[in-house]
N, C-alpha and C positions, 0 to 999 in steps of 0.2 A: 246836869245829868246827861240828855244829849251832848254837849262834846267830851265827855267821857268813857259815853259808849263809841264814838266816832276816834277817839283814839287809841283804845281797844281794839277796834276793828281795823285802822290801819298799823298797826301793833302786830298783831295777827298775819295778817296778808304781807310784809316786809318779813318775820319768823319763817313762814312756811316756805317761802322764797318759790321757788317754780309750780307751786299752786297758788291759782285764782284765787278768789272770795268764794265762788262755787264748787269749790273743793276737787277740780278738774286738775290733771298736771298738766301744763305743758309740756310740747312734743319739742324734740331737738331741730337745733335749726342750721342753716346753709348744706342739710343732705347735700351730697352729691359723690357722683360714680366716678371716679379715677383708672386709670392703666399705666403702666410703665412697664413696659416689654411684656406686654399680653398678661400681664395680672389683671385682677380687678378686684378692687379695692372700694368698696361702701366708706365714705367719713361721713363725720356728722360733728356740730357744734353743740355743748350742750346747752338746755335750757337757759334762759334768761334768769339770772339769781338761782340758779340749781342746788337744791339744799345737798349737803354728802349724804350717799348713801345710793344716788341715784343708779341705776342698772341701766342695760338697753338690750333689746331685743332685733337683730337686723334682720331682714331676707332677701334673696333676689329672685325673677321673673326673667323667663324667656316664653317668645311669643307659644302661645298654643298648652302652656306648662302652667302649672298652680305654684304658689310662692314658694321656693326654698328654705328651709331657717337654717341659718352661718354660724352667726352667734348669738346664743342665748344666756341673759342676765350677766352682761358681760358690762364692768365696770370701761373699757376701753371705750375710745372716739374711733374707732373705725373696726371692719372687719372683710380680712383679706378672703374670699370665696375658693382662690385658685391656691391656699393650703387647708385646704378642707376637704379636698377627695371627692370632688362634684365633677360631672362631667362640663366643664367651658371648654364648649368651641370655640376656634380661636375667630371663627367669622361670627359668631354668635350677638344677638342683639338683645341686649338687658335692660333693665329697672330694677330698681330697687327700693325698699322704707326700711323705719326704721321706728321703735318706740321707745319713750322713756318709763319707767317702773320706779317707784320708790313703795315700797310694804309693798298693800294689796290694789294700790291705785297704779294706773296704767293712763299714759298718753294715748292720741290718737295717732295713728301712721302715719309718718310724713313721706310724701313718695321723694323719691330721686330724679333726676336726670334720665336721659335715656342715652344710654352708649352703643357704638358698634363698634365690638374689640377692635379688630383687626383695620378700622381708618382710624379710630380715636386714640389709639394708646401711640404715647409717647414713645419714643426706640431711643433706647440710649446710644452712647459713643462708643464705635468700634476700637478695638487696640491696634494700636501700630507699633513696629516694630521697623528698625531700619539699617541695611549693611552697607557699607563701602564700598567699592572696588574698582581702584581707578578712577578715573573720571565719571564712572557713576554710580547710583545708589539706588539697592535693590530695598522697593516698598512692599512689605508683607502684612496684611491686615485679616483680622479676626474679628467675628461679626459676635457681639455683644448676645448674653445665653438668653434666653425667652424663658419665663415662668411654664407655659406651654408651648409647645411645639419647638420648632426652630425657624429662624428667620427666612431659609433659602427654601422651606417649604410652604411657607405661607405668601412669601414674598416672589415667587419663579422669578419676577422679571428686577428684582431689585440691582439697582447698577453702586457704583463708589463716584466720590467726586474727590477729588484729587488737589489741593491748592498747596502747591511751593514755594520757597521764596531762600534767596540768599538771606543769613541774619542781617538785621538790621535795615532791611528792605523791602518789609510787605509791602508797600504801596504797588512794588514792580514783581505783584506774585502773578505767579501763571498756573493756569488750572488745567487739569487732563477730567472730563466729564465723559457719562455714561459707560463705566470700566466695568464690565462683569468678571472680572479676573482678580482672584484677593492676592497676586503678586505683579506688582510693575514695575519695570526698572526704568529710573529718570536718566537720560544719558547726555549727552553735549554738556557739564555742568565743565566750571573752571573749576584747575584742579587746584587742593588748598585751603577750600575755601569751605564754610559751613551753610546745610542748606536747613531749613526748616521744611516742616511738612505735615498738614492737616487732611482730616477725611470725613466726610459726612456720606450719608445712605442716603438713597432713593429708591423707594419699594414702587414707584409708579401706581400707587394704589391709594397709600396716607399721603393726604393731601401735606402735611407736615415732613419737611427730611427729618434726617436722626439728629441729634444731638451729636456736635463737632469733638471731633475725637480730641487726646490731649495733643497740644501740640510736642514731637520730636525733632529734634536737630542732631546731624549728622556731619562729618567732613571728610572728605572725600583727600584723595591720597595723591604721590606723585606720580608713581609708575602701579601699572593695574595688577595686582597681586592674585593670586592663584586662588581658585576656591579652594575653601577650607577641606571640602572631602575627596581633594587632587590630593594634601598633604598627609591625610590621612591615609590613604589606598597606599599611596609610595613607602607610607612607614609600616604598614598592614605588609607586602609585598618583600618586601626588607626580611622582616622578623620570621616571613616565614621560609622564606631561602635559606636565611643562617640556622633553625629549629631542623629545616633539610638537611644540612651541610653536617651538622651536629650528628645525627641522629647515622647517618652513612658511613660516616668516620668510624663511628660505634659496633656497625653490625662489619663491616668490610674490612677491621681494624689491621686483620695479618696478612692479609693479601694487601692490602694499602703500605702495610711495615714491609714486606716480600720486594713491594716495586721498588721500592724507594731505597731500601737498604738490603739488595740480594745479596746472595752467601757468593765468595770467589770460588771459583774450582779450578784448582791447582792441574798443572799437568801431569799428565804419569811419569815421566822422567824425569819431574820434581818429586815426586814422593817417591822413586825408591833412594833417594837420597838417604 
């Protein structure tokens, strides 16, 4: 009869999966607070053995503030706070919990991590973009969009780091560091030849740089070619001389035929002939 009841009971306790014997639920586990370009992001793992059906309830905290609720009875493993219409500063200092729910039982709160946006969050890869011309190569880079804020305002002192290399030759790359400038142009290259070209950020604040941008390759020309908006002006300048030329012809047309093709006038002692 005892191992009966004892296999019943663990019977029971394997069915009910993320409840105890005492009929408590377990709370979700490995919380912890995320950023990636000044988001913030609550995850959580669920219960050990978590029957379906389970829900979760998250919030988050800033110092001096009483808890937020993010998302409620929400079937998902995380909840992003910075689309939700909250005010996050982007210096702002959080925690966060989180509960599990299945019916009318509820876990206990599991806290979080403690984040500080603006040194913890990850900064992604800038874009790079890259032109020709001649022997050198003009580097134009874009700073990666921010959930909140933007980078050049949170970051004042953020610089570029710069690493180049002919293909097939990173070993012999050369780096331009500390750039506050989002256009540089690389010059002495040899001409002909393809250069590759990566960038990462330094906000001087996030002890981490950004994430390395993709790397682009570029090759560089014989003779140094004209910028693009030289060729354009020249054709601009063009078209509107000859819409001049056009348009003069038009209004001046009989005095223009007059010069060109004036009437003879005969002598008088040719006409009384």
């Amino acid at each position: 009869m005892s191992a009966t009841v004892c296999t019943f009971i663990l019977t029971f306790s394997t069915l009910c999966g993320s409840r105890v014997v005492s009929g408590v639920l377990s709370g979700p586990t490995n919380v912890r607070f995320t950023s990636y370009n000044l988001n913030l992001v609550l995850r959580w793992d669920p219960p050990e053995g978590a029957a379906s059906g389970v829900v979760y309830t998250a919030e988050y905290k800033a110092p001096f503030i009483n808890h937020n609720v993010g998302c409620l009875n929400t079937s998902s493993l995380e909840c992003d706070f910075t689309r939700l219409n909250f005010s996050i500063s982007e210096y702002g200092r959080y925690t966060g919990r989180v509960r599990a729910q299945l019916g009318a039982e509820s876990s206990a709160w599991v806290e979080s991590n403690q984040i500080y946006l603006d040194k913890d969050t990850v900064i992604g890869s800038p874009n790079v973009s890259l032109l020709s011309n001649g022997a050198t190569i003009d580097v134009s880079i874009k700073d990666p969009v921010f959930a909140i804020s933007a980078l050049r305002r949170v970051y004042v002192l953020a610089t570029y780091n710069i690493t180049y290399w002919k293909e097939g030759h990173k070993e012999t790359a050369k780096s331009i560091r500390n750039i506050q400038q989002n256009r540089v142009v690389l010059d002495g290259l040899d001409l002909r030849a393809k250069y590759c070209v990566q960038v990462q950020i330094d906000t001087g604040r996030n002890p981490k740089p950004s994430e390395p941008s993709v790397t682009v390759c570029e090759s560089t020309t014989e003779n140094k070619e004209e910028a693009p908006w030289v060729a354009a002006v020249v054709t601009f300048v063009v078209m509107a001389a000859a819409v001049a030329l056009v348009v003069v012809a038009v209004v001046y047309r009989r005095s223009i035929s007059h010069f060109l093709c004036p009437k003879d006038a005969l002598p008088q002692h040719f006409k009384d002939f």
